[in-house]
C-alpha positions in Angstrom: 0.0 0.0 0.0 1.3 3.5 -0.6 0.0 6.9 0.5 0.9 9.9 -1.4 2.8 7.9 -4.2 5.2 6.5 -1.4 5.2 3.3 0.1 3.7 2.7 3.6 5.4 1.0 6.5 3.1 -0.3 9.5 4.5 -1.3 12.8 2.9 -2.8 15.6 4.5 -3.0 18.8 2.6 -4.4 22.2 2.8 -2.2 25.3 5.0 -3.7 27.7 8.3 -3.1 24.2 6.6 0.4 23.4 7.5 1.3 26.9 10.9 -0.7 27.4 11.9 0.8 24.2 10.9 4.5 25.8 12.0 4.4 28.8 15.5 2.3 28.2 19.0 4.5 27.2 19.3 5.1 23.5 22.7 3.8 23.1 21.6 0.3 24.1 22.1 -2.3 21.5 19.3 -4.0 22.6 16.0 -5.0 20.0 12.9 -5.3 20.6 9.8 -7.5 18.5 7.4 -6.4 16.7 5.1 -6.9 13.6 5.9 -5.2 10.9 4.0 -4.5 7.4 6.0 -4.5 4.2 4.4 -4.2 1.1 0.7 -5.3 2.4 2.3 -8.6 4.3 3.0 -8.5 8.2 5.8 -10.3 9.8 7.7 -10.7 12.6 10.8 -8.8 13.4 13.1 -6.8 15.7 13.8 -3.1 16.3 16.3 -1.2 18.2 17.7 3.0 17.9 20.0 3.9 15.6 22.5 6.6 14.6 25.0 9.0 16.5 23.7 12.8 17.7 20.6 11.9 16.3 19.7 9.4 19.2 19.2 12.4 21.3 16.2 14.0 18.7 12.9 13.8 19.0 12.1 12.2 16.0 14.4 9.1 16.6 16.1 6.3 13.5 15.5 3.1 13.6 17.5 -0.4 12.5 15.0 -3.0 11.9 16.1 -7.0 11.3 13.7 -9.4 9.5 13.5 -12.8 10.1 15.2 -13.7 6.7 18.4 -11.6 7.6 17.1 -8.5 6.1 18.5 -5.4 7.9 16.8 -2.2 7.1 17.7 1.5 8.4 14.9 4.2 8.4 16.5 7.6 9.2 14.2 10.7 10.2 17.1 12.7 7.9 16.1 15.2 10.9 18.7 17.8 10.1 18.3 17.7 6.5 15.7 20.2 5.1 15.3 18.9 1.9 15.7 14.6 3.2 17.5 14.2 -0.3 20.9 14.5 0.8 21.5 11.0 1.8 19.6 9.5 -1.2 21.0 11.4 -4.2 24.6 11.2 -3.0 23.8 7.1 -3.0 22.5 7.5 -6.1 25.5 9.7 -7.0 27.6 6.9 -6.0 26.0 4.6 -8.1 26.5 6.8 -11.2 30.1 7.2 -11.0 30.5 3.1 -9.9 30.8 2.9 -6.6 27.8 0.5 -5.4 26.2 2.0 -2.5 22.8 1.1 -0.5 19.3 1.4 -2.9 16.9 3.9 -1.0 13.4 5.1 -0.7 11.5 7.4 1.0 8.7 5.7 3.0 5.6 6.9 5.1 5.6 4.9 8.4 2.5 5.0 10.8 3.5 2.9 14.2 0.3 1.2 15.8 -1.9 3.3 13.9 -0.4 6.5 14.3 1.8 8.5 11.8 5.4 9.3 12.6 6.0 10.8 9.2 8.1 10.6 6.2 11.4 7.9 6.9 14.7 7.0 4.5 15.2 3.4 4.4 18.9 2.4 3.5 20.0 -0.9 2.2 22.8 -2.5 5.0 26.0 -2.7 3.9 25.9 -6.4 4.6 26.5 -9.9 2.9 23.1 -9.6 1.2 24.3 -6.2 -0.3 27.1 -8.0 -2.1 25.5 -11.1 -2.6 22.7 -8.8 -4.4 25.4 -6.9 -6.8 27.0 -10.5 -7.6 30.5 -9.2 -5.5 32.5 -12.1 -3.4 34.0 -10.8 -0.1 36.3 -12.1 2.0 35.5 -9.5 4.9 33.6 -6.4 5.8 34.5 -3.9 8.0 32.5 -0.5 9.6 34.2 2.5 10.4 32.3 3.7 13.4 34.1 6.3 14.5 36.6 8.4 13.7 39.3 6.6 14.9 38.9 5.1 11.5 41.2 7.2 9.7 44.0 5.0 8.9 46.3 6.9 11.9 48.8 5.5 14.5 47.5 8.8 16.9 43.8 8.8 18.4 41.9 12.3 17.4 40.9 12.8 20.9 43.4 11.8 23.2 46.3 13.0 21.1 48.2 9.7 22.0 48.9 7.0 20.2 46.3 4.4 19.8 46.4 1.0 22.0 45.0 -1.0 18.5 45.5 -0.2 15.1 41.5 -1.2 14.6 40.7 1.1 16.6 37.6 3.0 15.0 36.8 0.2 13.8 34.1 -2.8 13.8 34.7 -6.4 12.1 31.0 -7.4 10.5 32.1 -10.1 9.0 35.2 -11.9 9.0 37.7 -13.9 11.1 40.0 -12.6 13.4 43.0 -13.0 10.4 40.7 -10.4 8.9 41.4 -7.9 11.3 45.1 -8.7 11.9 45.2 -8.0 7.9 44.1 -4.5 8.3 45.9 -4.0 11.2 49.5 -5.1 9.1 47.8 -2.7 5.9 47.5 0.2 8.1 50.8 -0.1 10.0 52.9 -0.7 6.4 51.2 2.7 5.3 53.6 4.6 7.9 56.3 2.8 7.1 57.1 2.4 3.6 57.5 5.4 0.8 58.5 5.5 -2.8 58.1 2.7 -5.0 57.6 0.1 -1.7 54.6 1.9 -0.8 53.0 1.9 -4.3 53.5 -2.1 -4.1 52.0 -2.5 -1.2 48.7 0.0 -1.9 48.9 -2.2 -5.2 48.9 -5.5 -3.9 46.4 -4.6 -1.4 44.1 -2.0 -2.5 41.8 -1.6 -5.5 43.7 2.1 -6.0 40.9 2.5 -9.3 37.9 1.6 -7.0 39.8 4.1 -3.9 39.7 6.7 -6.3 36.2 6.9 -7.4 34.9 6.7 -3.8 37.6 9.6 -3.1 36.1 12.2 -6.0 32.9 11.2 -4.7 33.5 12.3 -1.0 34.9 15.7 -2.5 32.6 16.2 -5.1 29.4 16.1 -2.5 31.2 18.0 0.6 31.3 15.2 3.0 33.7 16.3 5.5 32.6 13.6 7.9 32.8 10.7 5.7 36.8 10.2 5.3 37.8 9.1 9.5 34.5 7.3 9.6 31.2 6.3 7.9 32.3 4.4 5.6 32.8 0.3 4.9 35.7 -1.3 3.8 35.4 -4.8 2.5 37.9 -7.2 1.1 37.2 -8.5 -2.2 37.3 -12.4 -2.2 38.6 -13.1 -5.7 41.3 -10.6 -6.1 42.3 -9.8 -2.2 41.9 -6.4 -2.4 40.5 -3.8 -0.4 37.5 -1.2 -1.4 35.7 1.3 0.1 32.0 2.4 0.3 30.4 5.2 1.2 27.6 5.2 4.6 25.7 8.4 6.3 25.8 11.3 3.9 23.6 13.5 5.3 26.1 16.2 5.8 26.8 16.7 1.8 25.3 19.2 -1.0 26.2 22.4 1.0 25.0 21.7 4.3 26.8 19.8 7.6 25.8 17.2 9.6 23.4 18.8 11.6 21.5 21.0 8.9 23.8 24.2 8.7 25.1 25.7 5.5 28.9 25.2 5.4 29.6 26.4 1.8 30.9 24.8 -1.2 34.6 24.5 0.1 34.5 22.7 3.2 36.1 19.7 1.4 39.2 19.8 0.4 39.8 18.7 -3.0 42.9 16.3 -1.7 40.2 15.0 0.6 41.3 13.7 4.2 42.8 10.6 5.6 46.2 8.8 6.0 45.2 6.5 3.4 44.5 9.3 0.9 47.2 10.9 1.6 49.5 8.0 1.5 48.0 7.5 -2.2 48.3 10.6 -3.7 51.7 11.0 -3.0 52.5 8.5 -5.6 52.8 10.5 -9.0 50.8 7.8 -11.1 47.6 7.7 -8.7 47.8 11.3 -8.1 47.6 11.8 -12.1 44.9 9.1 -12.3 42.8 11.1 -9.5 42.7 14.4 -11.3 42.2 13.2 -14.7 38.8 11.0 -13.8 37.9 14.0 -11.1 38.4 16.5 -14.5 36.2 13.8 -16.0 33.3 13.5 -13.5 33.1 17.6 -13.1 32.3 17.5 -16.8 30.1 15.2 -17.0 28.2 12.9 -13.7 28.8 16.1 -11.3 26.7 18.9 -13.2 23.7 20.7 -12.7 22.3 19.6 -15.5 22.7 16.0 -15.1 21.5 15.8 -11.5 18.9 18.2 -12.3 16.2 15.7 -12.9 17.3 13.3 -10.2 16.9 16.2 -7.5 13.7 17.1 -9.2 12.2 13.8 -9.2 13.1 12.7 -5.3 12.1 16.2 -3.9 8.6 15.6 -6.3 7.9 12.5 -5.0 8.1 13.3 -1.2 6.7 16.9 -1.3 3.2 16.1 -1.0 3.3 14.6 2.0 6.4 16.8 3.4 3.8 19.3 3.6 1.8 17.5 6.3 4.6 15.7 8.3 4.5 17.9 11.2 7.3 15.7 12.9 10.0 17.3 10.8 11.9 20.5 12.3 12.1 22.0 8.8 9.3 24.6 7.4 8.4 23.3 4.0 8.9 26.5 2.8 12.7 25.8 3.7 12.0 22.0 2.0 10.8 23.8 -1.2 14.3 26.2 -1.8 16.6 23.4 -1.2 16.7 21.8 -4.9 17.9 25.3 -6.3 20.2 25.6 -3.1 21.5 22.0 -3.8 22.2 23.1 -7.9 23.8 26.6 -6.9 26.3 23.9 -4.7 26.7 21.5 -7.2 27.5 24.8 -9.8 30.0 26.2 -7.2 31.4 23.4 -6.0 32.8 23.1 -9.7 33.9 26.0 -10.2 35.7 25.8 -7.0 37.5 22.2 -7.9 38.1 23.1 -11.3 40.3 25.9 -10.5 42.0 24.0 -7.9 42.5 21.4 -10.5 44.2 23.9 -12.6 46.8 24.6 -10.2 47.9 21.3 -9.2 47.9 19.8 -12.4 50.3 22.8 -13.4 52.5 22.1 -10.2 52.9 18.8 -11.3 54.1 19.2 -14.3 56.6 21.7 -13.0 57.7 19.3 -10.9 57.8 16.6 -13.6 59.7 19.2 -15.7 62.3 20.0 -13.0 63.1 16.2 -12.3 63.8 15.6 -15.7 
């Protein structure tokens, strides 16, 4: 059943879990069952809170498991004005070939009662990859940002007691997280031509680089120390890296504010990134496909129908989901505000691009 063209979501919870799940801390990791309706068929399943600052909003995210090992996330998208930003920079993703989680926008009444307009993500889990036909060997979460391939913890300023740190193993074997542990270490220690053989030999550097320009091209300044998945490809051994919790992208931050179109920087953040653009050949590689995208996946024009549709499609009902912290007047201005980003933000890379590319080639030219 839908209602205003999107999809409904019923839940039913009994009493005595509607009140544990109230009155019990919102970091708890416990579920709790109910019934749930999907697609006009009720089942049984489990639900707990989800998220990080947003635990602490009144209009709270949920992670909901089926019984057949379905894992769903339905995020308020609270702090986002237009609740787009998550769902067109997956869909960005996609474009440019990085997979990342399908989404829709759904309504969701719980027992009987609207609670509004939700996003429900696609887990990054083994049913993601099995889905897309990809093997892996292991998959990894970065949950925090301790994730950000450093020996030195962000907060304490010392060095960290575990290299996986920041880190949690969703699948795999504990050889799986000694593995990262020996790739993150080796970054530190090698340089020159070693460390290209070793980010070779165990990173897809082609795959690293897409989900790089990605990050830059949408602004996500929260996405390179955390949120985000690595997972180790089972045929060829190799690391990759998806994207997870974009919210903050298209011009605004992670809790709503405008933060301009140069937040990012177009080297991005991270040892890892770093590491890899200091060798010449993936450095050249990362500004000739980010030159590529800005002319033709990352323009206004080419995203104009995708923001157009999704802000379309949930505007009806935006209008009377009185549980959002937004003014849909606020919800109406944010496709040309998201386009004047996506206009800016070129201009702002393309520049750059022009000066590093030249300052290469100086540097090419001198070493000769």
């Amino acid at each position: 059943m839908s209602i205003g063209g999107l999809p409904t979501r019923r839940i039913h919870i009994e009493a005595e879990h509607l009140k544990e799940l109230s009155q019990r801390d919102v970091w708890s990791k416990r579920f709790i069952p109910i019934q749930i309706e999907l697609d006009g068929r009720w089942m049984p399943a489990m639900l707990r809170h989800r998220g990080g600052h947003t635990r602490n909003y009144p209009k709270k995210s949920f992670e909901i498991q089926l019984e057949d090992g379905t894992t769903l996330h339905w995020n308020a998208e609270y702090d986002d004005p237009s609740m787009l930003r998550n769902a067109l920079s997956f869909a960005f993703f996609n474009m440019i070939g990085v997979p990342a989680s399908k989404t829709r926008h759904c309504w969701v009444e719980w027992n009987g009662q609207p609670i509004g307009i939700y996003l429900e993500i696609e887990a990054v889990d083994r049913k993601f990859f099995e889905s897309r036909g990809i093997g892996v060997k292991s998959i990894i979460y970065a949950v925090n940002d301790n994730a950000g391939f450093g020996l030195i913890d962000p907060e304490t300023r010392r060095r960290k007691r575990s290299l996986f740190d920041g880190y949690e193993l969703k699948n795999g074997e504990t050889s799986d997280r000694v593995r990262l542990i020996s790739f993150i270490r080796k970054l530190h220690q090698l340089k020159g031509e070693r460390l290209r053989v070793h980010l070779s030999n165990q990173l897809d550097v082609e795959q690293y680089l897409k989900w790089l320009s990605g990050a830059v091209l949408t602004g996500n300044y929260d996405g390179f120390d955390q949120n985000y998945t690595l997972f180790e490809n089972k045929s060829n051994r190799l690391y990759c890296i998806l994207p997870w919790d974009y919210e903050g992208t298209w011009g605004r931050n992670c809790y709503g504010k405008p933060c301009g179109s140069d937040l990012v920087r177009i080297q991005g953040y991270n040892t890892l990134t770093k590491r890899v653009l200091s060798i010449p050949e993936y450095r050249k590689s990362y500004y000739k496909l980010l030159s590529y995208l800005l002319q033709t996946a990352f323009t206004a024009e080419t995203l104009s129908p995708t923001i157009h549709a999704m802000h379309d499609a949930i505007s009806p009902l935006i209008r009377y989901d009185h549980t959002r912290k937004w003014t849909y007047a606020v919800f109406e201005q944010e496709p040309p505000y998201i386009l004047n980003y996506i206009r800016e933000r070129r201009a702002i890379l393309q520049s750059r691009l022009k000066l590093l590319t030249k300052s290469d080639r100086q540097k090419m030219s001198i070493l000769k």
